[in-house]
VORO-611053 format. One line per 8 residues: number of its first residue (from 0); for each residue x, y, z negated of N, C-alpha, C. Coordinates in pm, 1 decimal. Each point is the difference from the previous one (the first is absolute). Layout:
<recs>
NUM> X/Y/Z/X/Y/Z/X/Y/Z ~ ...
</recs>
This chain:
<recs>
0> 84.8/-117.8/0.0/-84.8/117.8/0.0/89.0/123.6/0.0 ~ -53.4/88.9/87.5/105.2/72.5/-32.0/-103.7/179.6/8.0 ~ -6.2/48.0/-101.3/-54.8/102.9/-108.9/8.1/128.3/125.1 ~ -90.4/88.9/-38.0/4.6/111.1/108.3/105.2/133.6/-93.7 ~ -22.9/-42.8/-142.9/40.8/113.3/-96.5/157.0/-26.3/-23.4 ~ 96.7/-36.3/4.7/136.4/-34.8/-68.5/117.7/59.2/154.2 ~ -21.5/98.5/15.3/88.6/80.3/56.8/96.8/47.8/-34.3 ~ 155.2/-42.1/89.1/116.7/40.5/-108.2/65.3/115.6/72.7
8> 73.3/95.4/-62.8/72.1/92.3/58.5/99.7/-27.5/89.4 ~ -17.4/84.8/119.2/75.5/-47.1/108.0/-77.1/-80.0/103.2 ~ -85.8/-77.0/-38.2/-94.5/-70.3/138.9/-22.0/60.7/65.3 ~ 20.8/-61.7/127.9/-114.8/119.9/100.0/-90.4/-63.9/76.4 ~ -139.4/35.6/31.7/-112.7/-2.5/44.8/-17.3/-50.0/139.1 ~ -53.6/-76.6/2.0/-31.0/-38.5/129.2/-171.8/-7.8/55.9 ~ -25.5/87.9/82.4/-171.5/-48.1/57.5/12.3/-64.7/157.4 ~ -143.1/-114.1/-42.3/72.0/-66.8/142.1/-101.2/17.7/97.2
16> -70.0/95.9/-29.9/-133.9/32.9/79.8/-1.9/149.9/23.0 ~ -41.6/94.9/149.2/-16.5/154.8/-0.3/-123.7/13.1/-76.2 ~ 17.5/141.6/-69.7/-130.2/55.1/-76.1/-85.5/57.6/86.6 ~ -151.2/42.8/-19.9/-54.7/66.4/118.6/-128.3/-56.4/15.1 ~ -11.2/-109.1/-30.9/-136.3/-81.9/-3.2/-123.1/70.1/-25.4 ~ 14.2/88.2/-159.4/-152.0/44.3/10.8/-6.8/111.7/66.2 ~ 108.3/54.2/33.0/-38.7/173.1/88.0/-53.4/-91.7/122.8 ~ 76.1/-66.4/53.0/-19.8/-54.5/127.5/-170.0/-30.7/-34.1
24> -53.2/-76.5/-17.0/-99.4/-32.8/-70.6/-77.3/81.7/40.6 ~ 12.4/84.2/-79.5/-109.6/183.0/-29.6/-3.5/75.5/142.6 ~ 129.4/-37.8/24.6/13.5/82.0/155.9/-54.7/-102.3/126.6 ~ -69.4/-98.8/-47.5/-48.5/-56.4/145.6/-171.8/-5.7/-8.6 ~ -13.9/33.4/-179.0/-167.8/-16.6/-33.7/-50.0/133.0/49.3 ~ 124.9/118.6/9.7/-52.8/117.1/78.4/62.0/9.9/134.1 ~ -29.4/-123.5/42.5/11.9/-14.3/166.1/156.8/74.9/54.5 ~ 76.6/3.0/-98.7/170.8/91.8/6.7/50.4/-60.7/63.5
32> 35.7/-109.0/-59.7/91.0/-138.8/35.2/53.5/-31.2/80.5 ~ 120.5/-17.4/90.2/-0.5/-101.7/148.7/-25.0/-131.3/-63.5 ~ 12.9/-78.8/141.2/-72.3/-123.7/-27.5/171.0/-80.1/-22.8 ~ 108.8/73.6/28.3/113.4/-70.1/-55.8/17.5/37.8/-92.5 ~ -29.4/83.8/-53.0/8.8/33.3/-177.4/-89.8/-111.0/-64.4 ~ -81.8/-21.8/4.3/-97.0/-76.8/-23.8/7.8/-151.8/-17.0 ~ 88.6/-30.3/125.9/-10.4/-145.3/53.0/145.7/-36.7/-107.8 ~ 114.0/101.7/-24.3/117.8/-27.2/-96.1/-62.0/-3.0/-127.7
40> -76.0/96.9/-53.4/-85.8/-16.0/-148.6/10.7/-111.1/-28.4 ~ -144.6/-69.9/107.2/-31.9/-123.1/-37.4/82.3/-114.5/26.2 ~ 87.0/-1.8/74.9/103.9/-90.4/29.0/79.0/-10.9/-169.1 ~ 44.3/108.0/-37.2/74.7/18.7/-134.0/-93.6/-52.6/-139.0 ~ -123.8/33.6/29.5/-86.4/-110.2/-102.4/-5.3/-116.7/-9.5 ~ 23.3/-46.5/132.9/-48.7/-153.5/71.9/173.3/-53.1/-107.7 ~ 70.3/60.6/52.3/129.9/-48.0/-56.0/16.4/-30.2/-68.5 ~ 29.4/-198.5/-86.0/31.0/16.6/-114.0/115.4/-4.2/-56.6
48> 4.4/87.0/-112.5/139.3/9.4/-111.4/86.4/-143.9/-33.6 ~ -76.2/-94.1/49.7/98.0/-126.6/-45.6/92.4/-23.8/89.0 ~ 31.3/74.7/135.1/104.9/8.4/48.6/98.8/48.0/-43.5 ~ -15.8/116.3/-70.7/135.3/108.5/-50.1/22.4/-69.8/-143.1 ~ -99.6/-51.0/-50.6/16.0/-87.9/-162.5/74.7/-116.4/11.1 ~ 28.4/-53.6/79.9/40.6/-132.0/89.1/122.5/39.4/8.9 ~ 69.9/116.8/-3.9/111.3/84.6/61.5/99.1/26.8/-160.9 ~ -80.8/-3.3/-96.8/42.6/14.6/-144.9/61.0/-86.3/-16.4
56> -27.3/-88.3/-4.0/62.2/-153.3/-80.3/146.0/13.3/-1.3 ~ 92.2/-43.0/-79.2/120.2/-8.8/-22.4/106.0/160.3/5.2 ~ -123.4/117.6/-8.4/78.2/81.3/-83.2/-53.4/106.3/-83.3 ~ 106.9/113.6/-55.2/-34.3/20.3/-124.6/-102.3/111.2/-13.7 ~ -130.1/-77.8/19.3/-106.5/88.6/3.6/-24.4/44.2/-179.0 ~ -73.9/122.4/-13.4/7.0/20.0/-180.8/-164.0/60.0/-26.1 ~ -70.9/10.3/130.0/-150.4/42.9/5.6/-23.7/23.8/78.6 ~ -175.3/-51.3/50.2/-79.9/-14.6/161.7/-133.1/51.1/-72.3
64> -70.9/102.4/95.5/-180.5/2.6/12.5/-1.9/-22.8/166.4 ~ -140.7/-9.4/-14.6/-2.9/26.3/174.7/-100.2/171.0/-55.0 ~ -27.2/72.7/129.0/-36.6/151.7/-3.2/-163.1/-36.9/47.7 ~ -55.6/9.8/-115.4/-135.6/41.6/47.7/-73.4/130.4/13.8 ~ -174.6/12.0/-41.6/-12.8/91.5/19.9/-10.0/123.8/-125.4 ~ 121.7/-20.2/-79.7/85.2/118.7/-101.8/111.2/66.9/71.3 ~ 18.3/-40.0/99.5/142.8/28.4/98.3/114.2/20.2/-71.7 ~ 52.8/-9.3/79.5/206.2/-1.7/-53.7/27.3/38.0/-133.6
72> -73.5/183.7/35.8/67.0/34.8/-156.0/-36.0/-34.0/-125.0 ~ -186.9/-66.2/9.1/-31.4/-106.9/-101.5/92.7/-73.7/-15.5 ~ -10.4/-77.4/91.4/81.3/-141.5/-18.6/124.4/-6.6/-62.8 ~ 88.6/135.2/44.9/130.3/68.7/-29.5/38.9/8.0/-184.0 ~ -96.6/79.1/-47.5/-46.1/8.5/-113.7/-33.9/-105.8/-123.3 ~ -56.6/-90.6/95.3/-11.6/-136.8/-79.4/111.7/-60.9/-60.0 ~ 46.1/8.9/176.0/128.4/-90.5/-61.9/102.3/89.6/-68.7 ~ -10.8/115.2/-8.9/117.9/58.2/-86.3/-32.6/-4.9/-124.2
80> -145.6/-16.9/-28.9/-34.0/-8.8/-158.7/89.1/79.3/-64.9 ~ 4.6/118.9/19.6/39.5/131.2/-116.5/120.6/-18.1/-35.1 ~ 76.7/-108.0/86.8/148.7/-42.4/-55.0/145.3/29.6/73.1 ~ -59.5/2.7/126.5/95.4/50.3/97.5/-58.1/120.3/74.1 ~ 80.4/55.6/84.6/-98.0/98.0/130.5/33.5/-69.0/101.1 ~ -74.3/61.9/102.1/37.4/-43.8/149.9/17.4/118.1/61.9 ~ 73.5/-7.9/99.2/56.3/89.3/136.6/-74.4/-70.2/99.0 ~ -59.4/77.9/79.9/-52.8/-42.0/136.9/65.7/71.7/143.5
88> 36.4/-115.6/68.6/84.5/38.9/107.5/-130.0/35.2/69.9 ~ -24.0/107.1/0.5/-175.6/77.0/103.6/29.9/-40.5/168.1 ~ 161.8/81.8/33.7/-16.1/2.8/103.3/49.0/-249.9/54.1 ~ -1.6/-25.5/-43.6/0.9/-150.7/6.4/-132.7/-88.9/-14.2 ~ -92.5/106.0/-32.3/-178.2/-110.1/-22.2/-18.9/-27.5/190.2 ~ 12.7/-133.6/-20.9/-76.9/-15.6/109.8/-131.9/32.4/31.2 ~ -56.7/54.3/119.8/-140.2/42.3/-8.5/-63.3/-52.9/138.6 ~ -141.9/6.5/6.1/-48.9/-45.7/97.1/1.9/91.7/92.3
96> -41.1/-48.8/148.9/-18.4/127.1/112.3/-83.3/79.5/-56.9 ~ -11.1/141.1/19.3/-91.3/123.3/-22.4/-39.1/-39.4/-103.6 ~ 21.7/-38.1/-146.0/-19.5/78.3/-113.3/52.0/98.5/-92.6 ~ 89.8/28.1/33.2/69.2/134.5/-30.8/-78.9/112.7/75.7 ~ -43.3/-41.0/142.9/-35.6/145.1/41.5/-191.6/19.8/-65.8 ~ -64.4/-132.1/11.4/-67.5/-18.9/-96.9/-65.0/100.9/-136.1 ~ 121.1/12.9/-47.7/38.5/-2.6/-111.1/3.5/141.0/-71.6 ~ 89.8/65.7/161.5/31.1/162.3/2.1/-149.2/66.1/4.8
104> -76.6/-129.1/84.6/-142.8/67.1/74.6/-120.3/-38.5/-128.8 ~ 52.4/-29.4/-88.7/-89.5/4.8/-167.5/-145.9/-114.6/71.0 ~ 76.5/-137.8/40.3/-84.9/-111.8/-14.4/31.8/-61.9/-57.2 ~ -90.2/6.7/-135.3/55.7/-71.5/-77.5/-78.6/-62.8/-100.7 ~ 31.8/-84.7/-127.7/-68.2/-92.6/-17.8/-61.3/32.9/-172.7 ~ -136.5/-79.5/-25.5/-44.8/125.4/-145.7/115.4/-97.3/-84.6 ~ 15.5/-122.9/-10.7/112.9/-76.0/-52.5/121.1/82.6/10.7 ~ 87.2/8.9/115.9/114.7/70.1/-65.5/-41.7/140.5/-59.2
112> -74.0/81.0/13.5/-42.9/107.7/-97.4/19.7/-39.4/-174.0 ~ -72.3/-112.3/-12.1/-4.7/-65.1/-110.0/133.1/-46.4/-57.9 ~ 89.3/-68.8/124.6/108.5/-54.5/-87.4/117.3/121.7/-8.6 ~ -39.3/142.1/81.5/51.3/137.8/-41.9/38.2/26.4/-132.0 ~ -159.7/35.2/-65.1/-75.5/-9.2/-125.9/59.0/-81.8/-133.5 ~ -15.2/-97.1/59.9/24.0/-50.0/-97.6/137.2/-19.1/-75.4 ~ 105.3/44.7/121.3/131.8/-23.9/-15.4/71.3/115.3/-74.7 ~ -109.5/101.9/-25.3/13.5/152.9/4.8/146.0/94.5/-7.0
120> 58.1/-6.2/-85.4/115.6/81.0/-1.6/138.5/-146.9/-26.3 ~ -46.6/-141.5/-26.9/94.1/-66.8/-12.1/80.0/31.4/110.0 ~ -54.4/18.6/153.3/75.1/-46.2/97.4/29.8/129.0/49.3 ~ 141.3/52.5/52.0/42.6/104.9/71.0/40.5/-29.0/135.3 ~ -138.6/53.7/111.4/-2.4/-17.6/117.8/31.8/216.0/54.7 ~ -26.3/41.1/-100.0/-2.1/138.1/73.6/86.8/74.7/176.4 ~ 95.6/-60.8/-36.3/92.5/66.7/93.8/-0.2/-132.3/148.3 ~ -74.0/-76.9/-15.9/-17.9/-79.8/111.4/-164.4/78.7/83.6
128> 63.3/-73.4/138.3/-98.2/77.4/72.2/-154.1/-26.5/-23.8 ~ -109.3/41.7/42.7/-96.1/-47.4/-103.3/-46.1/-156.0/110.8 ~ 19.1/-52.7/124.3/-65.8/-108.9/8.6/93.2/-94.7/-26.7 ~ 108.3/33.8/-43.6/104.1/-106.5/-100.6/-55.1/-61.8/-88.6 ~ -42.7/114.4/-96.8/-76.6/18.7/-119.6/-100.0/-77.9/11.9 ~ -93.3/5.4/127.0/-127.7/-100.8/15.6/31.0/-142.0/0.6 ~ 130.6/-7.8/116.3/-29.2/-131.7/18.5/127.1/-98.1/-134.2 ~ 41.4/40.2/-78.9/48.2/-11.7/-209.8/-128.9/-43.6/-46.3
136> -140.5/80.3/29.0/-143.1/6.1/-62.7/-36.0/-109.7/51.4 ~ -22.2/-22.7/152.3/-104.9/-74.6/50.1/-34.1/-145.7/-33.2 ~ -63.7/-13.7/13.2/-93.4/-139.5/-77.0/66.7/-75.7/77.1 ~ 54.1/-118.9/64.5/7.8/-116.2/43.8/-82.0/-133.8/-17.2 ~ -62.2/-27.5/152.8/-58.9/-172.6/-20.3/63.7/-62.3/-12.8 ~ 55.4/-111.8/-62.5/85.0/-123.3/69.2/192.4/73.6/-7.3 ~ -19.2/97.7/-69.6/136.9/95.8/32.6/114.2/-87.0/-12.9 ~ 133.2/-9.1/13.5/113.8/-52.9/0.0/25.9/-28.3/-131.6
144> 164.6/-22.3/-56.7/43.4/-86.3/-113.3/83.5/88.5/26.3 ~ 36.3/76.1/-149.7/64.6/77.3/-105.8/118.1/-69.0/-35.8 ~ 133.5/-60.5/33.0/97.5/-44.0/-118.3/92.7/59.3/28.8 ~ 49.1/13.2/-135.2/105.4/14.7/-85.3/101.3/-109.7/-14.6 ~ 127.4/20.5/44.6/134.7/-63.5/56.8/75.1/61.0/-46.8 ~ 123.5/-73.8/-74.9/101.9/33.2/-14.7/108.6/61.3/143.5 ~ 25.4/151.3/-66.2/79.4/79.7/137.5/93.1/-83.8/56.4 ~ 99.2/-48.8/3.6/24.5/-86.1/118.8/-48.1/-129.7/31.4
152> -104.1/-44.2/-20.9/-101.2/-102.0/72.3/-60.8/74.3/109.4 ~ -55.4/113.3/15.7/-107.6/100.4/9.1/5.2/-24.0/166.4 ~ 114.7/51.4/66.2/28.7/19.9/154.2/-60.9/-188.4/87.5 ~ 64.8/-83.4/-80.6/-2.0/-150.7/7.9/-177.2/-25.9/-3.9 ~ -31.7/30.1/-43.4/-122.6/-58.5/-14.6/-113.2/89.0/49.3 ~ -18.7/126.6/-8.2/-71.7/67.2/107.8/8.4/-8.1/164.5 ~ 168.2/-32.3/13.0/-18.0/-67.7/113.8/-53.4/-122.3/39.8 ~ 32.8/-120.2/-39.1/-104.0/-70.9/15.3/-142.9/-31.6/-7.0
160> -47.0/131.0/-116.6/-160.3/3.4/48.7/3.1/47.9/94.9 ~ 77.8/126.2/56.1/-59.5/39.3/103.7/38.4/-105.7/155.8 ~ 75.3/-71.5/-1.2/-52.1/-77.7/80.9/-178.9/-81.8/100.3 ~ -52.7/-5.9/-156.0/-166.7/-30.6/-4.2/-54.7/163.1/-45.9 ~ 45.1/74.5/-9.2/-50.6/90.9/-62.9/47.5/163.9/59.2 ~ 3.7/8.4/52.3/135.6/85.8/98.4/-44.4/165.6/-119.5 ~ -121.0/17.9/-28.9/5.1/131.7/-60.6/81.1/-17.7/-105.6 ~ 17.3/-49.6/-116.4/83.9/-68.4/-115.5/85.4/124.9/11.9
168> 53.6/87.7/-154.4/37.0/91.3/31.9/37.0/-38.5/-180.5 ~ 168.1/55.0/22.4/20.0/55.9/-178.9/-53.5/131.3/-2.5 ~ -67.5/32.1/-149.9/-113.5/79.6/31.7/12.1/131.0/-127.3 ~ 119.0/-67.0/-79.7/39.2/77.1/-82.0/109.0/-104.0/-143.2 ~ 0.8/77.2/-128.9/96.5/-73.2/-94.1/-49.4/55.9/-80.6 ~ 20.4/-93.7/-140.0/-25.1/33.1/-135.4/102.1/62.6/-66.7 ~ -28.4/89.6/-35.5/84.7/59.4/-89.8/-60.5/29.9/-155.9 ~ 142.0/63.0/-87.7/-46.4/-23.1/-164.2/-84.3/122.7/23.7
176> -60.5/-21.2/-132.9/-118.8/134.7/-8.5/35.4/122.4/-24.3 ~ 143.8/-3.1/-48.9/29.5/148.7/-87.6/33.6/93.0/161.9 ~ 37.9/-90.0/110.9/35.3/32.8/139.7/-150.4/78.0/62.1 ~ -88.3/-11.7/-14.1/-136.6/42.7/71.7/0.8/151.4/-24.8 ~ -15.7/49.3/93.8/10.9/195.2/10.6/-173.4/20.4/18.3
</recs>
């Protein structure tokens, strides 16, 4: 079993899925959408995580969620359980076609509003652009797998998800808490 909460300093992050799902989503229920934005969404739902989990085995993983619909910086949060911080490599989130522009164009979802909210001043997104900011928020179906790898495992094993997984992206690192600005 291996715990979503026990994150050690120095790991760094891996997501093996682009974010974008629920803007994408929102942006096709108001007829926005292309139909290749659309057709990758659901392709990325269809996808399951036991490929990139399959990809773990035999190294030094230290904590996994997969990203639902609390998105990243939920999920982010969880697993830091008030003990570590995280750094997010922004410009490294993989994302889907047109949800960033999406994003700029305020389609968006009452869920990530919510997981905004709720995150309220824990999380410092300010100085990122704001559909950055959205798609950190956005809800995810079916969203990708969150782990935490010891830094030189990290390169080794994101590559091989991305083999089955080609978005697979280090996505950021844990750092100690007294480090968080």
């Amino acid at each position: 079993v291996i715990r979503n909460d026990t994150l050690r300093t120095g790991d760094k992050l891996i997501l093996t899925k682009p974010l974008g799902v629920g803007i994408i989503m929102a942006a096709a229920r108001a007829d926005c959408a292309s139909d290749e934005a659309q057709a990758k969404a659901v392709a990325s739902m269809e996808r399951l995580n036991r490929y990139a989990a399959e990809k773990m085995a035999g190294h030094d993983i230290s904590a996994c969620t997969d990203i639902t619909g609390f998105g990243l910086l939920a999920h982010l949060g969880e697993m830091a359980a008030g003990r570590v911080s995280i750094k997010v490599y922004a410009d490294a989130l993989p994302t889907l076609p047109e949800a960033v522009e999406h994003g700029d164009g305020c389609l968006l979802t009452a869920a990530g509003q919510r997981n905004r909210n709720h995150l309220g001043g824990r999380v410092n997104v300010d100085a990122l652009p704001f559909a950055t900011q959205e798609l950190l928020f956005d809800p995810q179906t079916s969203g990708g797998l969150l782990i935490a790898v010891a830094p030189g495992e990290a390169d080794a094993i994101c590559a091989a998800i991305q083999r089955d997984d080609p978005a697979a992206s280090i996505v950021g690192e844990v750092i100690p808490l007294a480090d968080c600005e």
